[in-house]
N, C-alpha and C positions, 0 to 999 in steps of 0.2 A: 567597552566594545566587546563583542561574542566571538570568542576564539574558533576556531575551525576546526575540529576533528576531537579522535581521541588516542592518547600518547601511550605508549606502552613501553614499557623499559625495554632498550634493546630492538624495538621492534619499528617500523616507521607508522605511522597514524590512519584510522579509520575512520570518514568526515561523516560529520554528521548536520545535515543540514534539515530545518523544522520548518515547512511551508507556514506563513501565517499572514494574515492581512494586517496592515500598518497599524489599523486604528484598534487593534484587538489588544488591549495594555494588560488587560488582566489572563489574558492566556499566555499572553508571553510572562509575565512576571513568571505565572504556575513554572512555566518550562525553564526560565532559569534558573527556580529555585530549587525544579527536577533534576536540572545537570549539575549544579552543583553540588547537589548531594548525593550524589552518582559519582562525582571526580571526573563526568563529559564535558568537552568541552564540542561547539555548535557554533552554527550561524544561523542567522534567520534568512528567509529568502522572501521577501516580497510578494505575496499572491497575488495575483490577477483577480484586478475585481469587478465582479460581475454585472456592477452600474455601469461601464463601459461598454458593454455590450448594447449596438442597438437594435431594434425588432428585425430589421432586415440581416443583420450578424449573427440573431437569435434561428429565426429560419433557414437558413445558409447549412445551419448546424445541424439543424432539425432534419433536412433532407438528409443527410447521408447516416440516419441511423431508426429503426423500425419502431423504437417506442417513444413515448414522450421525454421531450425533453424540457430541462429545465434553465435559467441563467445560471443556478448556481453548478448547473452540471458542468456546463462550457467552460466557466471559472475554473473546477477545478482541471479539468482536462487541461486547460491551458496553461496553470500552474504545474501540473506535475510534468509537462512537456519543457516551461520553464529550467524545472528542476532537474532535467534528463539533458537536456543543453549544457549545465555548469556541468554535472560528471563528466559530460564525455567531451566539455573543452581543457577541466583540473586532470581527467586520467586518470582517475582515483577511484578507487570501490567506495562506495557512500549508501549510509545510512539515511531513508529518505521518510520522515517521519509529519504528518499532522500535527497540525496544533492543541489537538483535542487528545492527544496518546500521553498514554499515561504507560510510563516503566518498571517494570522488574524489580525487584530490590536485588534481582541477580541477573542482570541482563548485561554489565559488563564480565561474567564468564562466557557468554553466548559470543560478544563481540571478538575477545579473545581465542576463540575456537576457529573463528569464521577468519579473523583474518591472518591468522595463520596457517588457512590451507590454503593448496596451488590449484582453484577449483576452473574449469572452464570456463569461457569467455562468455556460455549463455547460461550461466548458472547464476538464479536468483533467488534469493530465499526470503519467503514471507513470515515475518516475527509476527504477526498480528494475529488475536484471537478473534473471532466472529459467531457466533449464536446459529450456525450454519453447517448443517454435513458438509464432507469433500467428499470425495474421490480421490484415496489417496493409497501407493503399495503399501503393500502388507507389511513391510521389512525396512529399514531405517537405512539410507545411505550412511550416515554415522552415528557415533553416539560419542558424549563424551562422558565418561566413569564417574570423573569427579563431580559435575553440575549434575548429570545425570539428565542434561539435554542432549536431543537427537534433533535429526534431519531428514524426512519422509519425501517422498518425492510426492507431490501433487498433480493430478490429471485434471480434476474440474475444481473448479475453486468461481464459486461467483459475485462475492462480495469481499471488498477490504482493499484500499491501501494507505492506510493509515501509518505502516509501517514496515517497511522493507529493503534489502539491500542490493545495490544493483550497481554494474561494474561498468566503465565509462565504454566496451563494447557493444555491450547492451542496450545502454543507455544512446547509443547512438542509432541502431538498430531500431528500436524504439520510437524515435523520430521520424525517421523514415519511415514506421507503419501508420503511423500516426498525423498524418499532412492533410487529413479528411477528419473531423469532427466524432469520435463517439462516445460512448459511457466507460470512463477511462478504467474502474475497475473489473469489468466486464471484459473488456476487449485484452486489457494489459494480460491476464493472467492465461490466456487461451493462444497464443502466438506457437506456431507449430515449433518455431526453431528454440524457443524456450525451454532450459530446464528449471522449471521451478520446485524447490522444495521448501518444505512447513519445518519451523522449530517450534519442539515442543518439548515441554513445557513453554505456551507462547509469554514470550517476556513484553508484548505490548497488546493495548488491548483499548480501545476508545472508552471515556468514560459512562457515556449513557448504556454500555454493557456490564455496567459494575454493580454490586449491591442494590441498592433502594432505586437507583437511576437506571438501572435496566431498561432495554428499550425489547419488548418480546416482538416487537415488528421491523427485524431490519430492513426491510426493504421499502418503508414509507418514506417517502421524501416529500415531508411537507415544505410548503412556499404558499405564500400569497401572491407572486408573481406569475405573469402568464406561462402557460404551456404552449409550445410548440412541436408541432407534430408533420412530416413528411406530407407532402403537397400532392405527389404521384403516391396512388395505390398499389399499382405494379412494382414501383423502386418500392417502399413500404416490405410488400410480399417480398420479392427478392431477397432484398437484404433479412427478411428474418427465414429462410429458406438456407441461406449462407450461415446463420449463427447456427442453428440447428447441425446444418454439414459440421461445422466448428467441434460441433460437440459431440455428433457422433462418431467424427475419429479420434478423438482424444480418449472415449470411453472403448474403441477397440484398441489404441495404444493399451490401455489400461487392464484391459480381458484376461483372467486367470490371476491376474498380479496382483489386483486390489481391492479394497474394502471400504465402503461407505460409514464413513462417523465423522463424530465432534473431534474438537480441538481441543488435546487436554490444555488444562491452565492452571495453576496453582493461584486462587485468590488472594489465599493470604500473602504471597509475595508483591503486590500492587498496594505496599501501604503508605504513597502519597496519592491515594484516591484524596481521600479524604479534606486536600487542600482545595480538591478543585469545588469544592460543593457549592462554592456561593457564586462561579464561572456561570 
């Protein structure tokens, strides 16, 4: 059975919980064979799966968000809603990572850094790398010497949650913005009461962003399942009227502070890509 968190001499434990679908054997093997040789210990958490969904479940959903949507979007939305429910009923900071994330060969110093500081109750930080500018300051809330990871604060960020930390306030906070259906990593990262900050060198990173699996389109979400798409054109308009607000105050948050780039990532530190090839 998959132990829950990660231990640190001295110190009380960091959970690490990996959303996955039941019948997924060969990504979970990958991920135990990840934490084991990391010295992490995890849980798996159950996805919500997206054959459950029926057409009228599917539209329900569709209404309350301006672009297409998909079954496997709802699934995951529902899952990481899932997942935001166990932190903030355990009370524990937790690491909330995909099935598909692939680790650091140095990500337990990153974990080490992180939970050993006294950070606020809306302070979230996204481990994950993405093929995607941010909006992010200029200046690193920390750094740590020895790993030589820091901690940037993020203003727009529009893709990734493959892998990130979030404290059972948050995670509660979370649920409550979230009782209406939308594209969870879009929505998640733009909450005004949010502080979210990027580590970098990111110690996680999906593998179709790696080597020879590169995906140069993040933003295609292919399916052969049907699309659903908001019924009323006006809620349609609204809601993307709203995203847009979304974004223009986070970019005057942002004004004189910040700078537009990539995510650094050191490749060479991600050397159990390699296991996942035949995934």
């Amino acid at each position: 059975m998959e132990r829950y968190g990660y231990h640190l001499p001295g110190k009380t434990f960091l959970n690490i919980l990996i959303i996955s679908r039941k019948s997924e054997n060969e990504r979970r093997r990958f991920q135990s064979q990840q934490m084991a040789r990391l010295g992490l210990t995890y849980r798996f958490l159950d996805a919500f799966e997206a054959s459950h969904l029926s057409p009228e479940d599917c539209q329900k959903a569709a209404n309350n968000w301006p672009s297409p949507t998909l079954r496997q979007d709802i699934a995951c939305f529902t899952s990481h809603r899932m997942a935001w429910k166990v932190v903030a009923e355990r009370n524990e900071q937790t690491i909330i990572l995909e099935d598909d994330a692939v680790l650091s060969t140095d990500i337990v110093e990153v974990i080490k850094t992180i939970r050993a500081r006294d950070d606020a109750w809306n302070c979230v930080y996204d481990l994950e790398f993405v093929p995607l500018p941010h909006i992010m300051a200029k200046s690193p809330l920390w750094m740590n010497d020895d790993s030589g990871h820091k901690a940037t604060r993020v203003f727009q960020n529009r893709l990734g949650l493959a892998g990130y930390v979030i404290g059972p306030q948050a995670a509660a906070r979370m649920l409550e913005d979230t009782k209406d259906y939308a594209l969870v990593d879009a929505h998640f990262w733009h909450r005004s009461w949010m502080a979210a900050f990027q580590i970098e060198p990111a110690p996680v990173v999906q593998l179709r962003f790696l080597g020879d699996s590169a995906d140069s389109a993040p933003f295609v979400r292919a399916s052969e399942d049907d699309t659903f798409r908001p019924k009323s054109k006006l809620r349609k308009h609204f809601m993307r009227l709203r995203l847009e607000f979304i974004k223009a105050r986070n970019l005057v948050k942002a004004h004189l502070r910040s700078e537009r780039r990539q995510i650094d990532m050191d490749t060479a530190k991600f050397s159990f890509a390699s296991d996942y090839d035949h995934l």
